[in-house]
N, C-alpha and C positions, 0 to 999 in steps of 0.2 A: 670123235676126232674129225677133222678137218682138216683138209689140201687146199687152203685158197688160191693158189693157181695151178697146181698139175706137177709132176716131176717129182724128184727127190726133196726131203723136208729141208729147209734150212737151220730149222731152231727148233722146239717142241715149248708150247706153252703151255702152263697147269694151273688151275681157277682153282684155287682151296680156299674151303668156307665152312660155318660149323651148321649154316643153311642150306639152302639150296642152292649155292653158286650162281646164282644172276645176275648180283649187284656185280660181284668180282666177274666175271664175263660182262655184263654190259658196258662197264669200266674200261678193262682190258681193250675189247673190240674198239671203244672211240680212243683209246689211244692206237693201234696197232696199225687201226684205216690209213696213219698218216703215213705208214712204210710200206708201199705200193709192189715193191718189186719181191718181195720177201716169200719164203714159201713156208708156210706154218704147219706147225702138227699141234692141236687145240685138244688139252685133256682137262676133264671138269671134275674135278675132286668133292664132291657136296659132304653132306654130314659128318664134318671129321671132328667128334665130338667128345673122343675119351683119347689116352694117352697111347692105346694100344693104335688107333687108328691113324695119329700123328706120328708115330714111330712107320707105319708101314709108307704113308705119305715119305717119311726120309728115304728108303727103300726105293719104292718108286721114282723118284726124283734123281736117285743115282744113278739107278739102272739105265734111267733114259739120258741119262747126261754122256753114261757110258759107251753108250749102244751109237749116239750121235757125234760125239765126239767135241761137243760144244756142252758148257753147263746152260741147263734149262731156262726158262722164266716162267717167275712164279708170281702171281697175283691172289694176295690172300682178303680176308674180312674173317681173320677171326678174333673175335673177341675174349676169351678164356683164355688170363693171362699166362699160364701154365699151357696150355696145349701150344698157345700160341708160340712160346718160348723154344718148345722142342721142334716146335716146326720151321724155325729162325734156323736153325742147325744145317737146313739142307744145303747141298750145293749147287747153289741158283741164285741167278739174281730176283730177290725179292722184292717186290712193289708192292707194301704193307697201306692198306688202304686205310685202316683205323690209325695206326699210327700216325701217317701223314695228315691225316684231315682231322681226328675227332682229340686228340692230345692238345693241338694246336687250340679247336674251338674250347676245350677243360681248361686251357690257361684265359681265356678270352673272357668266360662266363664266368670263371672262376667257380666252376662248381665241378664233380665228375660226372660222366655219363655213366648207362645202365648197365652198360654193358652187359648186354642182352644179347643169348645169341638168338639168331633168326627172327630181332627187332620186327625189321623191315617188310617181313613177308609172312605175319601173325595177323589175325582175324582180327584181333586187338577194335580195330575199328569197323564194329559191325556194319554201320549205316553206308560206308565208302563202299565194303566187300559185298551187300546185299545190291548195291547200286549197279555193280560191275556184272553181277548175276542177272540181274532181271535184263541188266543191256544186252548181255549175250543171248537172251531167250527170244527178247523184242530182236534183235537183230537175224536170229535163227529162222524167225517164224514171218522176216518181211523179206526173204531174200528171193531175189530177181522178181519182184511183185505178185510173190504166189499168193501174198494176202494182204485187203485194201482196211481191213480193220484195225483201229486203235491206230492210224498214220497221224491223228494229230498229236499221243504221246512224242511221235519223234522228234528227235534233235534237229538228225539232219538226214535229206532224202538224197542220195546217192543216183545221177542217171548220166549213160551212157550206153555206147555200142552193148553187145554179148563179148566177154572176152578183155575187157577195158580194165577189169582191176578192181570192181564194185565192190564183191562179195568179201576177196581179204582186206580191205581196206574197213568195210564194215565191221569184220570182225575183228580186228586190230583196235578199230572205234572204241568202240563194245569193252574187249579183254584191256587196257590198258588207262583207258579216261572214263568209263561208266557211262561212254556215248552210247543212244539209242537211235543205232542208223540202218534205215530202211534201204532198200536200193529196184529201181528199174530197169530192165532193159532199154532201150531204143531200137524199135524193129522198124523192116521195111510196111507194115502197117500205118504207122506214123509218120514216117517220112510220104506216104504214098496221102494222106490227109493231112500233112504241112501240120500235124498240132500234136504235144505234148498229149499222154494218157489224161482223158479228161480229169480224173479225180487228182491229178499233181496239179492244178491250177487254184486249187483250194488253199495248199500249202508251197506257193511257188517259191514264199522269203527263206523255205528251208530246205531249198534245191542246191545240190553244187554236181556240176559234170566232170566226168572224167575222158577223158580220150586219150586217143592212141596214135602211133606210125600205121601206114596200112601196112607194110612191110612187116613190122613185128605182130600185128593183129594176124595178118596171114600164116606166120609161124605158130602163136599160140594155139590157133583154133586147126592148124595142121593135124597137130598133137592130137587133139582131141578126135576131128573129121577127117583123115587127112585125103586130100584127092577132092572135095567135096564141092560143088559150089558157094557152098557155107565159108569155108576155106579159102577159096582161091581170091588172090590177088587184085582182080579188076573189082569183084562184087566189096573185100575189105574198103577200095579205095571210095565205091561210091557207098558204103556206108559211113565209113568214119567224114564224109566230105556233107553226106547231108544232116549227119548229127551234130557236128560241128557248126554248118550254117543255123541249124533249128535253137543251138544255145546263144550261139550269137542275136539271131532274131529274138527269141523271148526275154535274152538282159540276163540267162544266166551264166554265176560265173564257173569258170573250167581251167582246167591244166591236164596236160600229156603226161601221161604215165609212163612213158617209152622208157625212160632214162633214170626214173625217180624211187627211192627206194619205200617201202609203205610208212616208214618215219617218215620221210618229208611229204607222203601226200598226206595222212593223216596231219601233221601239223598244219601246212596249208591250209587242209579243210576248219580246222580248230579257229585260226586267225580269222579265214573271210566270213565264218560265220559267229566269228563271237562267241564259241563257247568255252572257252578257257575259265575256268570258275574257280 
């Protein structure tokens, strides 16, 4: 469950799916973004896959409709026209995700669809899911430059500050597009020799930086150091100022993470460097 901003809930939303509820949450969430002031209670219903467990689905649905005083919303993907049907029953406004998009595309095609439950998120496609594995192993095993082997496999090399955003960005890379992304720090070593780790100049075309506010770089690394000079304020400002000048000087390119959520730096990184396949 989920409080997107603090306080008493306004609404209660419930992800029902006969899979693992992702499609219907990832769905959900890019519509919900657009209602800013709203204060949500987020419940993920996955496997509802027999009749007894869509009957308790209506149960559930009631009780919190009761308990809020508002009926729920419900965001479903289920395919099994029968479960699906008793689970139409509840009292909530539903946003039938099959309904709305794959009925429309069976008139289009003119054909029906598989209706398959948990299509979308089956091995089905060994070569994609093997791809997504080894990225996460390659990306496990090059994180913050503990190892300079196998870097011309990668995609793309990830370099910035400590604290900049590298590592879940790589691993987002990795779990999501089957990207194989390395990442480096940028220490006062470097800045103190004006040059890139030597062995990144091999693979400069597959550099992209990331930076940061010193201000939020000093919070993060708080958490971590706090008190520290690692941490503090003056040392954030003249690293991120001289990491900043060293991507400007070698032509790579960079974006600030301060404000950006790991979807849009991941997608960024995808576009400037052309791996969208």
């Amino acid at each position: 469950m989920t409080d997107r901003s603090g306080g008493p809930f306004d609404r209660t939303v419930f992800y029902v799916s006969d899979g693992t509820g992702i499609t219907a949450e990832t769905f959900g969430h890019s519509l919900l973004t657009q209602f800013e002031n709203l204060r949500l209670r987020e419940v993920r219903l996955p496997f509802i896959d027999s009749d007894d467990k869509a009957y308790d689905v209506l149960r559930r649905v009631a009780a919190q409709g009761e308990a809020d005083g508002k009926r729920p919303i419900m965001f479903s993907t289920l395919v099994n026209a029968r479960i699906n049907a008793i689970v139409r029953d509840a009292d909530a406004r539903i946003l039938d995700l099959f309904s709305t998009f794959v009925e429309p595309l069976e008139q289009e095609f003119g054909t029906r669809s598989t209706h398959t439950m948990g299509r979308s998120h089956t091995a089905a496609d060994t070569a994609q899911y093997k791809r997504r594995i080894e990225a996460i192993n390659f990306s496990l095993a090059h994180d913050d430059g503990q190892s300079h082997k196998g870097l011309a496999d990668a995609d793309v090399i990830l370099v910035g500050v400590s604290r900049s955003g590298k590592t879940p960005t790589s691993l987002y890379l990795a779990m999501q597009h089957g990207i194989k992304s390395a990442n480096y720090p940028l220490i006062p070593e470097d800045f103190d020799r004006g040059r890139l780790p030597d062995m990144l100049y091999r693979f400069k075309h597959k550099l992209f930086g990331l930076s940061i506010t010193p201000e939020r770089l000093s919070e993060v690394r708080n958490e971590r150091r706090p008190h520290s000079r690692y941490a503090s304020l003056e040392n954030c400002r003249a690293e991120v100022k001289q990491a900043e000048d060293m991507m400007r000087r070698e032509g790579i390119s960079w974006l600030s993470t301060t404000t950006k959520s790991i979807e849009e730096i991941a997608t960024t990184v995808l576009q400037a460097l052309d791996l969208r396949g």
